[in-house]
Backbone as JSON Lines, residues from 0, in Angstrom:
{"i":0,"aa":"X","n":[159.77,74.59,140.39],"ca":[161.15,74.15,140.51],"c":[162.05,75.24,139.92]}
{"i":1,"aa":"X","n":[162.75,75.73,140.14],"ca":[163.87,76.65,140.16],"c":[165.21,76.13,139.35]}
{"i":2,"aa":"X","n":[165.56,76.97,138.13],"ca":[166.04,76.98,137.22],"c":[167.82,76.68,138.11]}
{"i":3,"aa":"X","n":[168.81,75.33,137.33],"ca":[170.08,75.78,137.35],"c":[170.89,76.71,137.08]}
{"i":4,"aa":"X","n":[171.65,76.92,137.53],"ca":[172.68,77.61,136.77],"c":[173.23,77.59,135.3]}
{"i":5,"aa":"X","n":[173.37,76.16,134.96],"ca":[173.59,75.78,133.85],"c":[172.37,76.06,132.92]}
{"i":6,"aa":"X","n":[171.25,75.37,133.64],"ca":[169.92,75.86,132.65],"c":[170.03,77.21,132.02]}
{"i":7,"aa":"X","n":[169.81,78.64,133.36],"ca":[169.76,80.02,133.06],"c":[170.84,79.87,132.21]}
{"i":8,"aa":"X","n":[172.44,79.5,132.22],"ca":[173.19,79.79,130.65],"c":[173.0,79.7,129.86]}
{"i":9,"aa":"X","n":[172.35,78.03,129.76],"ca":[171.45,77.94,128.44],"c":[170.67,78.34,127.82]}
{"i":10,"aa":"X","n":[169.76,78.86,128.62],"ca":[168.6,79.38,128.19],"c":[169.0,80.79,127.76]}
{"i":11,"aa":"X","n":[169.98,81.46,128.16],"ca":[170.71,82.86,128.0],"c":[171.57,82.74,126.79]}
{"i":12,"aa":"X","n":[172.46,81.51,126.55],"ca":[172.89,81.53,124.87],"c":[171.94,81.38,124.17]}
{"i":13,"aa":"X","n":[170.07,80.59,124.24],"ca":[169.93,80.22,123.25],"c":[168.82,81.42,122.52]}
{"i":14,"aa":"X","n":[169.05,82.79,123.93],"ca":[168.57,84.13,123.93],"c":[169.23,84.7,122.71]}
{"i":15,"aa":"X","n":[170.83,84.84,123.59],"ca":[171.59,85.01,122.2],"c":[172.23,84.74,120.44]}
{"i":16,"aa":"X","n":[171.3,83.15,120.81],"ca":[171.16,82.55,119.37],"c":[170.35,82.92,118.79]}
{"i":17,"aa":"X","n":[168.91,83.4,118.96],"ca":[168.01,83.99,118.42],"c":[168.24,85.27,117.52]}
{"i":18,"aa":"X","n":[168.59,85.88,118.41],"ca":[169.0,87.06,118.13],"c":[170.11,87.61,117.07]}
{"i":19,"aa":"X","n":[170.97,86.84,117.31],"ca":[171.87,86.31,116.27],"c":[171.94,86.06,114.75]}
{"i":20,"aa":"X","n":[170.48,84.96,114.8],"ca":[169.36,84.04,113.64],"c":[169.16,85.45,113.1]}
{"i":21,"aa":"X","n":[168.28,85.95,114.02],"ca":[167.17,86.68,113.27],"c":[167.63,88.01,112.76]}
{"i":22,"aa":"X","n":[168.9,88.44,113.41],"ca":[169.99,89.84,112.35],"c":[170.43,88.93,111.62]}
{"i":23,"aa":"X","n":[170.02,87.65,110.75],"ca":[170.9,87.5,109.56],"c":[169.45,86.67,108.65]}
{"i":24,"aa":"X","n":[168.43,86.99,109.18],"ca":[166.91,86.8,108.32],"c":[166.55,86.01,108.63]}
{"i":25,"aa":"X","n":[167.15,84.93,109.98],"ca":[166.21,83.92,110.28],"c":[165.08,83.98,110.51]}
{"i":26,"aa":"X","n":[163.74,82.95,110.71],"ca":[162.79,82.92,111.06],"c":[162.91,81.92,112.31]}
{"i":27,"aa":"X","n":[162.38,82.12,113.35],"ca":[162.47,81.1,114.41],"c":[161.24,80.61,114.61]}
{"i":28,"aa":"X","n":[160.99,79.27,114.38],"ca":[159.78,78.34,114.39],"c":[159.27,77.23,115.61]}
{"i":29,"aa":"X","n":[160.8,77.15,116.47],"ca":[160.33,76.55,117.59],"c":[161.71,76.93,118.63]}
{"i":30,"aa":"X","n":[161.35,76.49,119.84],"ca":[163.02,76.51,120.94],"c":[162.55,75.37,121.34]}
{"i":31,"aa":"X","n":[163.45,74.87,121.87],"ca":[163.47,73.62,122.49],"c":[162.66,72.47,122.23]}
{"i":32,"aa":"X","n":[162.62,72.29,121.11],"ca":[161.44,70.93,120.06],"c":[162.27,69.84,121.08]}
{"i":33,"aa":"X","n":[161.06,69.35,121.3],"ca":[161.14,67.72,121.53],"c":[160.8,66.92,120.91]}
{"i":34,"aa":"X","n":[160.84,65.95,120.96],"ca":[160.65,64.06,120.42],"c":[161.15,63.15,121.13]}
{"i":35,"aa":"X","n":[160.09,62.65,121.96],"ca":[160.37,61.72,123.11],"c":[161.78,62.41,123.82]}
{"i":36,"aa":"X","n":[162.68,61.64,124.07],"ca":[163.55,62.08,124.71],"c":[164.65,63.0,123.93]}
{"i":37,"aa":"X","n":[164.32,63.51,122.74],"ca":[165.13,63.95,122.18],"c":[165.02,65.37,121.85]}
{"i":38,"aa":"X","n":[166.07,66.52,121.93],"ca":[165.58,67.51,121.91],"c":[166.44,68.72,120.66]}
{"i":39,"aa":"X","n":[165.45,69.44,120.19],"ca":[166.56,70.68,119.02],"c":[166.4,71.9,119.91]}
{"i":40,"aa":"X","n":[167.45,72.64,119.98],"ca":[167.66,73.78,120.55],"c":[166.93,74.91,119.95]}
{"i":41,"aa":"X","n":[166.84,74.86,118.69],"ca":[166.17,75.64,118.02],"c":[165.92,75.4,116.7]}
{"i":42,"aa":"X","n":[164.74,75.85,115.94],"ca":[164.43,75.28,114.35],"c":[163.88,76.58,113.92]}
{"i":43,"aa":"X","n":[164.54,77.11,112.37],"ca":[164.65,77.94,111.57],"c":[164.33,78.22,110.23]}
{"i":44,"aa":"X","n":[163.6,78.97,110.23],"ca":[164.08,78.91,108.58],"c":[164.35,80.55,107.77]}
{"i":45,"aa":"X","n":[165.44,80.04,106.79],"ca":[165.54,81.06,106.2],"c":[165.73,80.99,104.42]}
{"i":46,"aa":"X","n":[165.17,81.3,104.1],"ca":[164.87,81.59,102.17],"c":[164.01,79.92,102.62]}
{"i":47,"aa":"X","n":[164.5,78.91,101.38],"ca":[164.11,77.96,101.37],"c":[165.38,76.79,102.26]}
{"i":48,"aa":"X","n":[165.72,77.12,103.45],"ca":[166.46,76.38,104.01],"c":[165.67,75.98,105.24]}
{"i":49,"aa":"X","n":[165.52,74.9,105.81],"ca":[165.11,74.33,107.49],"c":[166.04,74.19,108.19]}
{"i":50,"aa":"X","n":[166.75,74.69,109.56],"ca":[167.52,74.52,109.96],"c":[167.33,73.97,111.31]}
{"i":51,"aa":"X","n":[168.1,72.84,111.9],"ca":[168.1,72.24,113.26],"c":[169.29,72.4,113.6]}
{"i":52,"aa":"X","n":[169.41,73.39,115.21],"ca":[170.52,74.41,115.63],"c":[170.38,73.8,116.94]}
{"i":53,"aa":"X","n":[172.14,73.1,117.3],"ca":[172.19,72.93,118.78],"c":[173.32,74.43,118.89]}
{"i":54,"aa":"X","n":[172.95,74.4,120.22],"ca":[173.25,75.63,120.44],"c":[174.43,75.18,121.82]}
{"i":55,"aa":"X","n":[175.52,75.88,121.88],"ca":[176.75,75.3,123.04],"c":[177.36,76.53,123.18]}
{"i":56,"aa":"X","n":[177.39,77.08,124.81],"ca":[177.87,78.06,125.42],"c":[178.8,77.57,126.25]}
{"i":57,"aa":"X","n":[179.78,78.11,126.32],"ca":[181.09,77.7,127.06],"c":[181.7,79.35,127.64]}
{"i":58,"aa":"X","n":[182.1,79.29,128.62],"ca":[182.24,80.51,129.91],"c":[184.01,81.18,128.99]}
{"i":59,"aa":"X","n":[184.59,79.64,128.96],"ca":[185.9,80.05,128.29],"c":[186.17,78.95,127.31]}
{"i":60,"aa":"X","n":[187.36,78.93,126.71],"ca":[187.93,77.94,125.45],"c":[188.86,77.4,126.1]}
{"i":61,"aa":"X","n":[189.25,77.26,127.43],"ca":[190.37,77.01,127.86],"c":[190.52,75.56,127.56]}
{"i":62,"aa":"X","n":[189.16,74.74,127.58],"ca":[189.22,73.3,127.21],"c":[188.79,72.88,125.95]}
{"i":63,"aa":"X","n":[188.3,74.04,125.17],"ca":[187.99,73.46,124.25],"c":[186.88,74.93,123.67]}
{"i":64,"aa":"X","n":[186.7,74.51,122.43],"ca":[185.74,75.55,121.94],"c":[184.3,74.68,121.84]}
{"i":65,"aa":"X","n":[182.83,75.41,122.27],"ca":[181.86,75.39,122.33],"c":[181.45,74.14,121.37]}
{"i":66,"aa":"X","n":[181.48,74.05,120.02],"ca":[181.31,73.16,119.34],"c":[181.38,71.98,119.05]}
{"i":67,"aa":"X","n":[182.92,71.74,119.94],"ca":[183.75,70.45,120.3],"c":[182.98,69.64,121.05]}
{"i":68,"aa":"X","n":[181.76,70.14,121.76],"ca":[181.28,69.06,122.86],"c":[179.73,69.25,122.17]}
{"i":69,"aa":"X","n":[179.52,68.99,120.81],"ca":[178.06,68.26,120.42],"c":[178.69,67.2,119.87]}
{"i":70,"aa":"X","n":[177.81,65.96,121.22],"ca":[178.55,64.67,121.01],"c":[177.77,63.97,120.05]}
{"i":71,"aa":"X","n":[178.14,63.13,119.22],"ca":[177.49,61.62,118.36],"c":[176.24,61.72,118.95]}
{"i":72,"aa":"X","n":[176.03,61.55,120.56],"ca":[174.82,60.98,120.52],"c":[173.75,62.07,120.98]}
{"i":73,"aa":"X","n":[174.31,63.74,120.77],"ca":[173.4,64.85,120.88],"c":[173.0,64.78,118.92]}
{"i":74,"aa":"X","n":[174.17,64.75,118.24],"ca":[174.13,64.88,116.92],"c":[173.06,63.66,116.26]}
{"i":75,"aa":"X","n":[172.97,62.61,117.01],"ca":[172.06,61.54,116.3],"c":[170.33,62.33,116.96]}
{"i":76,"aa":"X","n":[170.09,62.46,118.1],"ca":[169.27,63.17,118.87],"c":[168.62,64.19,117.6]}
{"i":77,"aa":"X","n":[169.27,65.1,117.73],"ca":[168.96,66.49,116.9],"c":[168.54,65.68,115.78]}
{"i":78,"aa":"X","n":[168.94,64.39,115.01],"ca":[168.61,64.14,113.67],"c":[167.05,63.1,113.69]}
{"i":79,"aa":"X","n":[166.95,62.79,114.77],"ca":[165.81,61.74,115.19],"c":[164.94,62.64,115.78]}
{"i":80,"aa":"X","n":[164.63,63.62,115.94],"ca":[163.92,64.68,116.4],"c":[163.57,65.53,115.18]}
{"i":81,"aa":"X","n":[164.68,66.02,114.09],"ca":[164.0,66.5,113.0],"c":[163.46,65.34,111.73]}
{"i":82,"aa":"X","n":[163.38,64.01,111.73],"ca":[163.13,63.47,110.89],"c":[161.73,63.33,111.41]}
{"i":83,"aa":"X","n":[160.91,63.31,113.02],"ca":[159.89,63.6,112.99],"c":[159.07,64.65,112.76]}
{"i":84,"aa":"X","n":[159.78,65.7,112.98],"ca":[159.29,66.88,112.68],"c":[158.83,67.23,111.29]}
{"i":85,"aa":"X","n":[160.0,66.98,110.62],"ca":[159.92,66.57,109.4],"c":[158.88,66.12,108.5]}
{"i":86,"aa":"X","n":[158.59,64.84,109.05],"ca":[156.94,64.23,108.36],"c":[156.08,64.87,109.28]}
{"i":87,"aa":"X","n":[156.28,65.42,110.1],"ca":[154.97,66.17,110.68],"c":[154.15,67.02,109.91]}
{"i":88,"aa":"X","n":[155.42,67.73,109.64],"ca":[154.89,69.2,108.9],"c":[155.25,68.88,107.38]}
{"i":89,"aa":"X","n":[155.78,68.13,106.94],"ca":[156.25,67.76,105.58],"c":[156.62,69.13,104.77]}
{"i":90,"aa":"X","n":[158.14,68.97,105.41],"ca":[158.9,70.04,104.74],"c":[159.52,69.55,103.67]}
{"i":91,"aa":"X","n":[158.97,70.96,102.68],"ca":[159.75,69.76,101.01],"c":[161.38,70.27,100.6]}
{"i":92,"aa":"X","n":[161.59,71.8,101.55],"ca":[162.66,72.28,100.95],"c":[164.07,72.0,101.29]}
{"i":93,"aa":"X","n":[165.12,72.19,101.55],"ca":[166.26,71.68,102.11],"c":[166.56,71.98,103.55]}
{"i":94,"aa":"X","n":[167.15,71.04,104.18],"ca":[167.74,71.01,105.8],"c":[168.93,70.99,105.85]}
{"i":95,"aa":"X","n":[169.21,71.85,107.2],"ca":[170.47,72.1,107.47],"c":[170.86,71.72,108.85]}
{"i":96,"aa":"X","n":[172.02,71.11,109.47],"ca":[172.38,71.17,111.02],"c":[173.33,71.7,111.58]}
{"i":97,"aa":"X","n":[172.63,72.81,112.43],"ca":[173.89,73.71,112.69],"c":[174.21,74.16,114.1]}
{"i":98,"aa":"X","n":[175.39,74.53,114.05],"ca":[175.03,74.9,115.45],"c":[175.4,75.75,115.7]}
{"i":99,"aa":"X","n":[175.43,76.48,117.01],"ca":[175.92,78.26,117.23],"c":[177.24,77.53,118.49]}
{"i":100,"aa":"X","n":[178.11,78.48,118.38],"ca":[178.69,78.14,119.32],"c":[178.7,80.03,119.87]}
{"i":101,"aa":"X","n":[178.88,79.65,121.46],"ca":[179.1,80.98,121.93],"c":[180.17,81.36,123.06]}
{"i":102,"aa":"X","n":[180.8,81.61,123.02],"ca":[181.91,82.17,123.61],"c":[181.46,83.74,123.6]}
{"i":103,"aa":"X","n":[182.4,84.13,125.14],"ca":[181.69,85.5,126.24],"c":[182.53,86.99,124.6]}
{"i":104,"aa":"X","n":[181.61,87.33,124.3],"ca":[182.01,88.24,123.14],"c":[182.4,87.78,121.62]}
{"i":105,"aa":"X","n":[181.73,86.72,122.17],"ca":[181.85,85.92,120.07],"c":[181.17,84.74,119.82]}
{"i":106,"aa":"X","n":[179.94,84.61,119.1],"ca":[179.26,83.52,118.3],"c":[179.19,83.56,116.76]}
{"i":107,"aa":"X","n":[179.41,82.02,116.47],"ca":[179.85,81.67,115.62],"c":[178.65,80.59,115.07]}
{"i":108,"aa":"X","n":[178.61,80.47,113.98],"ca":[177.44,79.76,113.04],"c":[178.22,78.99,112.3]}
{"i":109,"aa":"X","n":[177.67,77.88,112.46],"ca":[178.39,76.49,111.48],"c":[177.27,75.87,110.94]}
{"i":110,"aa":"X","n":[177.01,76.46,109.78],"ca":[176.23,76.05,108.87],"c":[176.08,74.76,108.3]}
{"i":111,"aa":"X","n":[175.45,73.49,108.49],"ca":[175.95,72.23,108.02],"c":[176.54,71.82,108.19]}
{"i":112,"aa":"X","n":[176.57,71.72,109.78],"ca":[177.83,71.18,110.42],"c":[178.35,69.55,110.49]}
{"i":113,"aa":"X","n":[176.44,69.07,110.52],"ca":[176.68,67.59,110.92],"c":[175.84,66.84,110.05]}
């Protein structure tokens, strides 16, 4: 089956989220974690921090900036997805939820966002 359009963006910011992570010491530990229907864009870690990163690419800001549209029920998602993960691997050190936003020549990191 053959990738959307929207998919390839996605999958192309969450290129550029990586990349991003990892010039500022991230470690990248998974892309696209699931849990049942629920999904993290990406999971990180850096020093003693765990991070669960939705990641939102937007073409322009004309309606809004990238960040503005991780809704309640992506933000509950991302948190029901790392609380399994969570006891999976039984992480003892601190978590963070963040997200990248990307706009065409500028991403931005919101550290503890939600």
């Amino acid at each position: 089956m053959s990738k959307t359009g929207k998919q390839e963006a996605g999958e192309e910011g969450e290129l550029k989220a990586i990349e991003f992570l990892t010039g500022k010491g991230y470690d990248i530990l998974a892309r696209n974690y699931r849990y049942k229907y629920c999904e993290v864009d990406l999971i990180a870690t850096k020093g003693d921090i765990l991070a669960f990163i939705e990641v939102k690419l937007r073409g322009t800001a004309e309606f809004g900036y990238p960040e503005q549209f991780v809704s309640n029920i992506q933000k509950r998602n991302v948190k029901m997805a790392a609380d399994y993960y969570l006891d999976k691997f039984g992480w003892e050190g601190f978590i963070s939820f963040d997200i990248i936003s990307i706009l065409p020549g500028e991403i931005t990191h919101f550290e503890d966002a939600f």
